[in-house]
C-alpha positions, 0 to 999 in steps of 0.5 A: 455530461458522460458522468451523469449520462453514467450515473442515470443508466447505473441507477437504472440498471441497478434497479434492473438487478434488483427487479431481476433478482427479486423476480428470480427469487419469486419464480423460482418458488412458484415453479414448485407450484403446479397450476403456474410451473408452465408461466414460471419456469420461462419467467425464472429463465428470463429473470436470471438470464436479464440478471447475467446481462444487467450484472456486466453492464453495472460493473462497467457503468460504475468502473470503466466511464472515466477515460475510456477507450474511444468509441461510437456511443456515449457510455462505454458497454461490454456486448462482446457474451465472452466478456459478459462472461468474464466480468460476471464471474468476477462480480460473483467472486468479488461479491462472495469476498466482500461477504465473506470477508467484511463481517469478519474485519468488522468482527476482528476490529471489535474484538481487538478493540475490546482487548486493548481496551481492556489491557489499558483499564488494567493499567489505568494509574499509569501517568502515561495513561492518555486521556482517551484508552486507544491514545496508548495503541494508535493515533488516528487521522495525523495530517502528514501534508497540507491538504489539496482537493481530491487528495490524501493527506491523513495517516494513523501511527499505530505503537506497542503497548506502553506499560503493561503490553506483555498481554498482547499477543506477540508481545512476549517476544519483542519488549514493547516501548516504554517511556515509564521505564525506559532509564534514558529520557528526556524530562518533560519540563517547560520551553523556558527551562529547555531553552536555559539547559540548552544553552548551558549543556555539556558533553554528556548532553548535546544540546542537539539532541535535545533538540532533536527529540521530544519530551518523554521519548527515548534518547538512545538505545530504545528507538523501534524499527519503523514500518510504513504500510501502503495498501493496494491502490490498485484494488478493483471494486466500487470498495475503495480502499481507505487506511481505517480498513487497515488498521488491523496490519498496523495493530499486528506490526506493533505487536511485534514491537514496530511502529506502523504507520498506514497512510490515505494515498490517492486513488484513482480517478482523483489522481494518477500515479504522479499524485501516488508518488508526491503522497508518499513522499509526504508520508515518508518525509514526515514519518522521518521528521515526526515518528521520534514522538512515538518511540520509532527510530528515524534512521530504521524505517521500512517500508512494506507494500501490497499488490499496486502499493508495493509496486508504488512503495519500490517504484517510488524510490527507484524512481528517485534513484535512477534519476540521479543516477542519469543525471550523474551520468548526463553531467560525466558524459558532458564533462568528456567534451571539456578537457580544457577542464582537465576532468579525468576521463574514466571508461567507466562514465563512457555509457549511453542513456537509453532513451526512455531515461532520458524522460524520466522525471522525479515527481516530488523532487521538492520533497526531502526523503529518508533513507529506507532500510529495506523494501517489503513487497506482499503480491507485488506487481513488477511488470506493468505492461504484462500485468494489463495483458494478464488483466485482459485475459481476465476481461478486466482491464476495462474495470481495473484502475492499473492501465488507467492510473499508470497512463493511458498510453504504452510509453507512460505505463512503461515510464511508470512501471517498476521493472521496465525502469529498473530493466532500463537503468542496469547498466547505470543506477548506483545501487547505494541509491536503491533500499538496503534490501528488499524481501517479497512475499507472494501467494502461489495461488494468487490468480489475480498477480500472477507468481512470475511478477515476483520471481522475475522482480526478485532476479532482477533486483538481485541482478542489480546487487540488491540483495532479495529473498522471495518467499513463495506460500502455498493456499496464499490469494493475492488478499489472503497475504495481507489478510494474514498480517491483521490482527484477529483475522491470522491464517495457517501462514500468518507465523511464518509470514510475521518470522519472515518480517522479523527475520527482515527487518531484524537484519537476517543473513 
């Protein structure tokens, strides 16, 4: 009923913000008009401030229904002019970068488009040639899980160039996959004569490995570097964001020479961060299984974050790695009342769990996932509680998914928050638990995820022995830093981001 009480008043405060903008429109070039300034000068007046009042309310309608804070009406309505204010300045800014930066995506996207297009006509003969040219550069809408209603189950796997991808740029610095010149794979034969070779191989090929790989794909030594890209599912905005958006980070990790992956998670109001975290399990278990079919190494993967998605991509497994550290932890200090056992009492096990451990729980603990070689954080939120203050200051708490999607309460967003869990468990977690590494890259300027989340995340991971390097880039917004890893939209930054990645995932001091 709250729903489609919603809808009707958006669609009818939707037609106010037309009516006003036209009328706006209209009046202001009457009042140049002399006979009819003293009937348009208040007209225009009335118009915009109608425009400013309508403008709030349409944000809330659209944004701010779903789990609302209790309240004496049915819809829940900004009246405070503070937050009128607020709210309008940020639909205004909200709007500029959604017009601003829309025609240049569409724009980059057809011109990257083209380009590898026209880079696979020129190798047209190649028998590795797929029937479709972009087969060569990615493949599109992968199921990674079985599908659920209201839930995510897609992804896209983006490669370097096959023969002939030293056009690309990037290229000339990383030697792109190449099963027609690669020296060690696997013959693409039928079942039949796989199944005789297996049965009768020798020390010089294990039958497990054959097993393990497919035809076509490299058998050692040409295995690439993995990177799984989880966008910002905290984004504000009508605009969803969806994996097609983008797919211009997928191009530009592999023209460095890795295999990106860029999954569909679910979003708020579909589902909360329970939902989040058992998607890219999924993603990451599959990616473990799977991405041997397109050249990445299964034993290298990355994972890489923006925003909210960084946070999920550390918080996820934090998550797994501070649960079976409490219970590791839980089954020593038991053991202690046992020494009829003759277990060893080590000081070391003597520590008490604090309390909000004790329920914490791995959602999707059914689901197998790889060992993750390092952690790659672009704006990431740490701080969750502090994050939804900073979001009040800003009058956008209401219409942001953060507090919504990480629980409703204090204790469920502290629960769900990376720093507070990490904070919690310092004196337990095992650190070869955790990623190998983690490297964080923040905008100074980004006013959206303030540049403390990333320094205080920084030391606290280093605190726990995990080794972290913080770059911090000047002229940065919290958009700007993925904006600078697609391909066709590179800024000022963009080479010294992509040598940081490079000198990461390549295993710098």
């Amino acid at each position: 009923m709250r729903a489609t009480t919603a809808f009707l008043a958006l669609a009818l405060c939707a037609a106010i913000v037309v009516v006003a903008a036209v009328a706006s429109a209209l009046w202001a070039v009457l009042a140049f008009v002399p006979l009819v300034n003293l009937v348009a000068i208040p007209s225009l007046i009335g118009s915009v401030l109608l425009l400013v009042h309508a403008l709030p309310f349409a944000a809330y309608l659209l944004l701010a229904q779903t789990d609302a804070p209790k309240h004496g009406g049915s819809l829940f309505l900004p009246f405070s002019p503070a937050r009128h204010l607020g709210i309008l300045v940020a639909v205004v800014h909200y709007t500029f970068f959604v017009l601003s930066t829309a025609p240049a995506m569409l724009l980059a996207l057809a011109r990257t488009a083209i380009r590898l297009k026209n880079s696979g006509a020129a190798h047209a003969s190649s028998r590795w040639l797929p029937s479709a040219w972009w087969e060569r550069f990615a493949s599109f809408g992968i199921t990674y899980q079985s599908p659920r209603r209201g839930r995510a189950s897609k992804l896209d796997v983006f490669v370097p160039a096959v023969a002939g991808g030293d056009d690309l740029p990037g290229a000339g610095d990383f030697a792109p996959f190449s099963p027609a010149s690669s020296a060690h794979t696997l013959p693409d034969v039928d079942g039949g004569s796989r199944y005789n070779a297996v049965t009768s191989a020798t020390d010089d090929f294990p039958a497990e490995v054959w097993h393990e790989q497919m035809p076509g794909s490299p058998v050692d030594g040409g295995a690439l570097p993995v990177v799984v890209f989880v966008y910002d599912v905290g984004i504000i905005g009508p605009i969803r964001p969806r994996r097609w958006m983008f797919s211009l980070v997928g191009a530009k990790l592999a023209e460095q020479g890795y295999v990106a992956v860029v999954p569909d998670l679910t979003l708020y109001p579909d589902g909360q961060v329970e939902d989040m975290v058992v998607d890219l399990r999924a993603v990451l278990a599959w990616t473990r299984k799977e991405i041997s079919t397109f050249g990445g190494d299964p034993h290298n993967i990355y994972v890489c974050g923006h925003g909210l998605g960084a946070h999920l991509a550390l918080y996820t497994l934090s998550q797994d790695a501070v649960v079976r550290s409490r219970d590791k932890l839980e089954i020593h200090n038991a053991a202690r009342e046992w020494p009829h056992l003759g277990y060893d009492q080590r000081p070391t096990y003597s520590r008490d769990i604090p309390n909000g451990l004790r329920q914490l729980r791995t959602y999707g603990g059914d689901i197998d996932i790889p060992e993750i070689r390092g952690v790659i954080m672009l704006s990431p939120v740490a701080d969750v509680i502090k994050q939804v203050r900073h979001e009040s200051k800003l009058w956008l708490e209401h219409v942001s998914p953060l507090r919504r999607a990480l629980g409703s309460s204090q204790t469920r967003c502290m629960k769900h928050s990376l720093g507070h869990i990490l904070f919690a468990a310092r004196n337990l977690v095992e650190v070869e638990w955790l990623p190998e590494r983690v490297l964080i890259i923040h905008g100074v300027d980004d006013h959206l995820v303030p540049i403390w989340q990333a320094v205080w995340l920084a030391d606290l991971l280093n605190g726990l022995d995990v080794p972290t390097r913080l770059k911090q880039y000047t002229n940065l917004s919290h958009f700007d830093v993925v904006t600078s890893l697609m391909s066709g939209l590179e800024s000022k930054q963009t080479a010294n981001i992509v040598h940081d990645i490079r000198w990461f995932v390549e295993g710098g001091p």
